[in-house]
C-alpha positions in Angstrom: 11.4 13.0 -8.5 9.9 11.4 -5.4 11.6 8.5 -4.4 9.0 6.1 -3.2 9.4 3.1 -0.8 6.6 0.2 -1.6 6.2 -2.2 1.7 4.8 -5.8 1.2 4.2 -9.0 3.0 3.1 -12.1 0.3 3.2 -12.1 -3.8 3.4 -8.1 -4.8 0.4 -8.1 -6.9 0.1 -4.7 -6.2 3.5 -3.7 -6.4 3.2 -5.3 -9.8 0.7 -2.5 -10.7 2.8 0.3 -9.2 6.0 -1.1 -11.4 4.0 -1.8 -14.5 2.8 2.0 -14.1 5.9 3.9 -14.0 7.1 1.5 -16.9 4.0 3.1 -18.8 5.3 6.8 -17.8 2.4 6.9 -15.7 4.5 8.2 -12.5 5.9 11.8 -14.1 6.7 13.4 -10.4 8.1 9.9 -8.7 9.9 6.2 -8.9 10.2 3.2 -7.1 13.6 3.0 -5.7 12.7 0.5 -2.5 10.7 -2.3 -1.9 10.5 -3.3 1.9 9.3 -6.9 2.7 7.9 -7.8 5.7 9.4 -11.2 5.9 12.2 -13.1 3.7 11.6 -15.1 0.3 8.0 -13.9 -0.5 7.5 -13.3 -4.7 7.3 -9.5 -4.5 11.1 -9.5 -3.8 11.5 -11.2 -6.8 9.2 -8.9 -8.6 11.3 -6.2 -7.4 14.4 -8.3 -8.7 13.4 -8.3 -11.7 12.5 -4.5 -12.0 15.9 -3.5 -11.3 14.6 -2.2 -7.5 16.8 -2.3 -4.8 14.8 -4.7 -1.4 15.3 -5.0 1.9 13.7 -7.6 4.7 12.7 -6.1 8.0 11.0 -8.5 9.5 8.6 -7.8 13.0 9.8 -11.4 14.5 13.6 -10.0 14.6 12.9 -7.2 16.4 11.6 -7.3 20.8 9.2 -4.5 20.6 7.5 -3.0 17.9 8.9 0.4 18.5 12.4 -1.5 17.8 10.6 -2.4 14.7 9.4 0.9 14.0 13.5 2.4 14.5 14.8 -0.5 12.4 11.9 0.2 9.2 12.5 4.3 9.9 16.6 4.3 9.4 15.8 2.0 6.5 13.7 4.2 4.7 15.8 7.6 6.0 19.0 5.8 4.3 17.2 5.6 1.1 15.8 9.0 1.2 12.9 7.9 1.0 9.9 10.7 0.4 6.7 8.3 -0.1 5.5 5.3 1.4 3.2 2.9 0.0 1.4 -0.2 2.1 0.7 -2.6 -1.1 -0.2 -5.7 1.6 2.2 -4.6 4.0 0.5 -7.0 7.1 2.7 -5.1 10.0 1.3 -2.2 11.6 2.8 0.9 11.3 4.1 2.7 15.3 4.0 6.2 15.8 7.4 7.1 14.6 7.5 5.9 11.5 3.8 7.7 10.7 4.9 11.1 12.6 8.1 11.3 10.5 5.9 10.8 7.2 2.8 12.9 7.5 0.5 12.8 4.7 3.2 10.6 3.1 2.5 6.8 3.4 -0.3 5.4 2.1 -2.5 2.5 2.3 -4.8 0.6 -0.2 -7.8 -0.9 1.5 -10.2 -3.8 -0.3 -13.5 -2.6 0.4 -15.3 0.6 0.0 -14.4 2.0 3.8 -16.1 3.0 6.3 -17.1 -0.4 5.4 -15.5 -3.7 6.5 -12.3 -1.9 8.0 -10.2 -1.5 10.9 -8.7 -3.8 13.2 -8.6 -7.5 12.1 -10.1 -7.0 8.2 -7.5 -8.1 5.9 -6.8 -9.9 3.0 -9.7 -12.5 2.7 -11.1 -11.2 5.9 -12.9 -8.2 4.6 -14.6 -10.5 1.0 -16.0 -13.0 3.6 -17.4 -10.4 5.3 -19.0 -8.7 2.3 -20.3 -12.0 1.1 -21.8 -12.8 4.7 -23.5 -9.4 4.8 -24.8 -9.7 1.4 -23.8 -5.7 0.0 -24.0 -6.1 -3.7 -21.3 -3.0 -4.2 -18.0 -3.3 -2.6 -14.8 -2.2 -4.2 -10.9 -0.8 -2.8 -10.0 2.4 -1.2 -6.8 4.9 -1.0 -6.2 6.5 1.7 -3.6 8.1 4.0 -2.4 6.0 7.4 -2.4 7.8 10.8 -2.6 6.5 14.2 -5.9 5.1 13.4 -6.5 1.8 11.6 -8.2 2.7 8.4 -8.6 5.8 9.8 -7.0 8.3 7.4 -8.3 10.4 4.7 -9.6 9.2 1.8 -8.0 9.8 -1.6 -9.3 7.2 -3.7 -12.6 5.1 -4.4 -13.5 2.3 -7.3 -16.5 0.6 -6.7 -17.3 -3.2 -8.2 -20.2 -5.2 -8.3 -20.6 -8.2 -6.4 -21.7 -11.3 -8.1 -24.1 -13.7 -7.2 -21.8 -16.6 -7.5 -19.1 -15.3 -5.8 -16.7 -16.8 -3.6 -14.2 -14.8 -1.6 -11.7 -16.0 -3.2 -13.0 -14.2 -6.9 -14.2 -11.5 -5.1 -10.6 -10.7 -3.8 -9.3 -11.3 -7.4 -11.9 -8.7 -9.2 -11.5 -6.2 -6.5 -7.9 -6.4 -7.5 -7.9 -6.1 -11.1 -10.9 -3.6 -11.2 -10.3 -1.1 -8.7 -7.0 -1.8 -6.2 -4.9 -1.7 -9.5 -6.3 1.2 -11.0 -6.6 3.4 -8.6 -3.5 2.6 -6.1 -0.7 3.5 -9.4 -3.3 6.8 -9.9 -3.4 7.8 -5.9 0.8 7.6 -5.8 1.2 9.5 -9.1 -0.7 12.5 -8.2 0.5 12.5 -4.4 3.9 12.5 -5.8 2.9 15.3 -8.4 1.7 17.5 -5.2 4.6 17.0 -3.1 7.0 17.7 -6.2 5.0 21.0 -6.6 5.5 21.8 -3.0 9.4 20.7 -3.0 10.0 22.9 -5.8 8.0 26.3 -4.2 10.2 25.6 -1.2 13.5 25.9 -2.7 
């Protein structure tokens, strides 16, 4: 089984999905046995709390530099043994180290359909207002591996959803969510893990 590290920064809605997965046997080839949190007392460590799942705080504002960061988040996720990583709103960019120890192993889940509204600065809200302003009636979420590049890895997963003419950013973010992010995020981790189980097993 790989052991899977989920990184977060506000309420865990998508950690909810991941958890709510492997309770539904979903996850055959992994499990969540970490959940990382960007900064103390946000409601995905309760989440985890309550789904038996071991947290831990590392938080960017303790640390000088962000490659102290980067050392302090690795040894974390090295004592856990940890073999996947998931960003499920995880707001702190990731520094070399930590992405060159896990290659083709941490990934992201995006809000829009990318190449569109991505990169640098489009998160969260962000990327719905600028759908909204631009007027595209199809955005949706995308899975995808991180590198060094914001956004900028390969593509695993796509869900479109329709825009509606009444929309706000605020239901936008919500529909994107339940339609696509939590579909396709629990689906991208279980066959990632089902690969890398194959591989770990042909190794030995």
């Amino acid at each position: 089984m790989v052991k899977i590290a989920v990184l977060v920064s506000g309420g865990g809605t998508n950690l909810q999905a991941i958890l709510d997965s492997e309770a539904r046997g979903e996850l055959k080839h992994g499990t969540v046995t970490l959940v990382v949190a960007s900064k103390p007392n946000v409601y995905a460590l309760e989440r985890a709390a309550k789904a038996g799942v071991p947290s831990v705080v590392v938080s960017r504002k303790e640390y000088p530099t962000g490659q102290a960061f980067d050392e302090a988040l690795l040894k974390v996720l090295q004592e856990h043994g940890i073999g996947l990583v998931v960003l499920a709103g995880f707001l702190s960019i990731l520094g070399p180290s930590v992405i060159e120890a896990y290659p083709n192993r941490i990934l992201n889940v995006h809000p829009s359909l990318i190449p569109s509204f991505c990169g640098e600065g489009f998160y969260g809200l962000k990327v719905h207002e600028a759908a909204l302003k631009k007027g595209v009636k199809v955005t949706g979420a995308t899975v995808h591996f991180v590198n060094e590049i914001c956004d900028g890895g390969k593509i695993l997963k796509q869900k479109a959803v329709e825009v509606l003419p009444n929309d706000t950013p605020e239901t936008l973010q919500r529909r994107v969510m339940e339609q696509a992010e939590w579909v396709i995020l629990p689906q991208a981790i279980a066959e990632v893990c089902a690969q890398y189980d194959t591989e770990q097993s042909i190794q030995k």
